[in-house]
C-alpha positions as CSV (number, residue, x, y, z in Angstrom):
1,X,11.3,12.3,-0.8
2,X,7.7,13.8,-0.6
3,X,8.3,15.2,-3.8
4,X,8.8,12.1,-5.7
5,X,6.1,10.5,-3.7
6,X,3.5,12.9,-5.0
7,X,4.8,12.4,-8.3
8,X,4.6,8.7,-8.4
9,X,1.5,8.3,-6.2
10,X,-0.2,10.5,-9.5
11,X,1.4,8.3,-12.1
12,X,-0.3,5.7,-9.9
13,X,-3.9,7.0,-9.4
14,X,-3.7,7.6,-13.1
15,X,-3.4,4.1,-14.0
16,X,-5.8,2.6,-11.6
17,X,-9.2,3.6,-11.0
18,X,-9.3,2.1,-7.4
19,X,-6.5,4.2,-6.0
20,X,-8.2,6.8,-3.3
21,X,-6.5,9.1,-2.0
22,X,-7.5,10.8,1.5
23,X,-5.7,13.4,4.1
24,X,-6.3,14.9,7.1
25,X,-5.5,18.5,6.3
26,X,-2.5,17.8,5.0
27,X,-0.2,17.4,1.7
28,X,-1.5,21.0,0.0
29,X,0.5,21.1,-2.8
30,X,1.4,17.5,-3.6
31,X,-2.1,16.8,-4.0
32,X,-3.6,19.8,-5.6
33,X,-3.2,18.0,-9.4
34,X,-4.3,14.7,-8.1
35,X,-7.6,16.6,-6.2
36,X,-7.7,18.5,-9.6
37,X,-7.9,15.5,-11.8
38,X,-9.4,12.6,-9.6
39,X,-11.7,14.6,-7.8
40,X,-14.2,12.0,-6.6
41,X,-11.2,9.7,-5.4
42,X,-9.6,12.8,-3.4
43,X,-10.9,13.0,0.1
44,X,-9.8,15.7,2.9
45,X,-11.4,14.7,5.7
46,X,-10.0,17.8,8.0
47,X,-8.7,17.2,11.3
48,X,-10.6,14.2,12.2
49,X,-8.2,11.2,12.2
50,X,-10.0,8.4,14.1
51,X,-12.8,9.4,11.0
52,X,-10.1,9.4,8.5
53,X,-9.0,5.8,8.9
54,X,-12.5,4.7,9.4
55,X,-13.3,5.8,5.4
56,X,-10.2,4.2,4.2
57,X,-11.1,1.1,5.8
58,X,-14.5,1.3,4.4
59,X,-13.0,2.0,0.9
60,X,-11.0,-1.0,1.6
61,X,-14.1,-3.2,2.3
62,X,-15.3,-2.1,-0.8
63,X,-12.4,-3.4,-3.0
64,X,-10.8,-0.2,-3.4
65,X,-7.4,0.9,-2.3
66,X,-7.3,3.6,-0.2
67,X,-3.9,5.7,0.7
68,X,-4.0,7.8,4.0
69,X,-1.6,10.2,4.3
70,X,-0.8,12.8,7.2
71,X,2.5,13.7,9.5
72,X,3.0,10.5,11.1
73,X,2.5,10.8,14.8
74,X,-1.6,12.2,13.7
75,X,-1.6,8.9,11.6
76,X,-0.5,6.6,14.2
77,X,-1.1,8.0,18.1
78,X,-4.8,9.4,17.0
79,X,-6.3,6.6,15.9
80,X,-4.9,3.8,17.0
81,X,-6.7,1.7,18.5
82,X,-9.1,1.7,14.9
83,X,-5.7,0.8,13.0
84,X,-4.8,-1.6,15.9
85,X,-8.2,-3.6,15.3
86,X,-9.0,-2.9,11.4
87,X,-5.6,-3.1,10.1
88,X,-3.5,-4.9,12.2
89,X,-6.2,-7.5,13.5
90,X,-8.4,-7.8,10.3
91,X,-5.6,-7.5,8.2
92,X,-7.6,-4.8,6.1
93,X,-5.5,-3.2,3.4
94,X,-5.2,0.5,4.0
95,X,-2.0,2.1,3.0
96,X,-0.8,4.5,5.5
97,X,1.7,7.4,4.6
98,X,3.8,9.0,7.4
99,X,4.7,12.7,6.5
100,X,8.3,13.1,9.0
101,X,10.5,10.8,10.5
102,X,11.6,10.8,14.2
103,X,12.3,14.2,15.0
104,X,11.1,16.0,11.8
105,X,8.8,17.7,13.1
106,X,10.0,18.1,16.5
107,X,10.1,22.4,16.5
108,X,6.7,21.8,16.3
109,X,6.1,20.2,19.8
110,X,5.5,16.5,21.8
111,X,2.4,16.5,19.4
112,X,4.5,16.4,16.1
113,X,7.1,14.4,17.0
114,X,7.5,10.9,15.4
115,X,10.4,9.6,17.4
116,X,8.5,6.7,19.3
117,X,6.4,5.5,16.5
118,X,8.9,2.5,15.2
119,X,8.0,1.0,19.0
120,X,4.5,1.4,18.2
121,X,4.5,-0.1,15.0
122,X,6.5,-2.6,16.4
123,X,2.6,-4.2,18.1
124,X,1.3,-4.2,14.6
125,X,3.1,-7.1,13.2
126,X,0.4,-7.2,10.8
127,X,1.2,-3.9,8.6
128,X,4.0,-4.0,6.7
129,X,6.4,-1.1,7.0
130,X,8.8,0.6,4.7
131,X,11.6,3.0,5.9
132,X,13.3,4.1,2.7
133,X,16.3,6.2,3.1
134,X,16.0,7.8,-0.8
135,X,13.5,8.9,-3.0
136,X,14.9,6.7,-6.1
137,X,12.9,3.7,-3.5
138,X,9.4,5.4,-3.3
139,X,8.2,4.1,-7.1
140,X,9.1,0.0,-6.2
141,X,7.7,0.6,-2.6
142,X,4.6,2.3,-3.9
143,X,3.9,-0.7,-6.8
144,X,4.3,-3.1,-4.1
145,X,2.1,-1.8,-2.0
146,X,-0.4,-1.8,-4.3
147,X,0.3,-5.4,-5.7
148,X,0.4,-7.0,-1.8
149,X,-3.1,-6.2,-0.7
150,X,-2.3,-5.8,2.9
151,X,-2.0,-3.5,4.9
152,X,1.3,-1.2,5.2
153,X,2.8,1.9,6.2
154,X,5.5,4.1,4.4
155,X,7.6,6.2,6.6
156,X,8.6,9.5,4.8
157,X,11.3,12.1,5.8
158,X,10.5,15.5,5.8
């Protein structure tokens, strides 16, 4: 699923100058073309994901489109309360991109584990979410996304 993800998240950064791309230390591999060809529209902001959401939404402001990707509980648990406000209250459009589902990345610890985010999202009635269950779904979900202008999240299994 991350693999045709990458794939058509490059088709669409080719195609539209607006699309940023940003990560929090994440995604090596899947975005070493796109940081290779769209350079000033790849951003990794490291560790800091409170700062990372804060840049997208910024982006946003701007007129751009910004895509946040990183494993899911980082995304959602660290900065909440800035995608509670921003996204959820302002209705900014940042696209957020949730690397493993529920218990993907459970070996890892409490920290990685994604298991309680659907109940978390469930406060943000404001950002639309997508749960696909196969790949072949990423390349409609990704175009609507885009096309919407609000804000959403995309759940991805590891």
């Amino acid at each position: 699923m991350r693999k045709t993800f990458f794939q058509e998240f490059y088709q669409l950064m080719k195609n539209n100058s607006d699309i940023y791309a940003l990560t929090g230390d994440l995604g090596y591999g899947g975005f070493d073309k796109i940081r290779d060809e769209f350079p000033h529209r790849f951003f990794n902001i490291g560790a800091a994901e409170q700062t990372l959401i804060g840049i997208a939404i910024g982006l946003a402001l701007k007129g751009k489109i910004p895509f946040v990707y990183s494993i899911t509980p980082f995304l959602l648990w660290r900065p909440a309360e800035t995608i509670r406000l921003y996204l959820n209250h302002e209705k900014i459009a940042v696209h957020l991109i949730g690397s493993g589902r529920d218990k993907d990345y459970s070996i890892d610890g409490i920290s990685h584990d994604s298991s309680d985010v659907r109940e978390l999202l469930k406060s943000w009635p404001n950002i639309k979410q997508y749960w696909p269950e196969e790949a072949i779904e990423i390349p409609a979900i990704l175009e609507e996304m885009v096309k919407e202008g609000k804000p959403t999240f995309l759940s991805l299994r590891r």
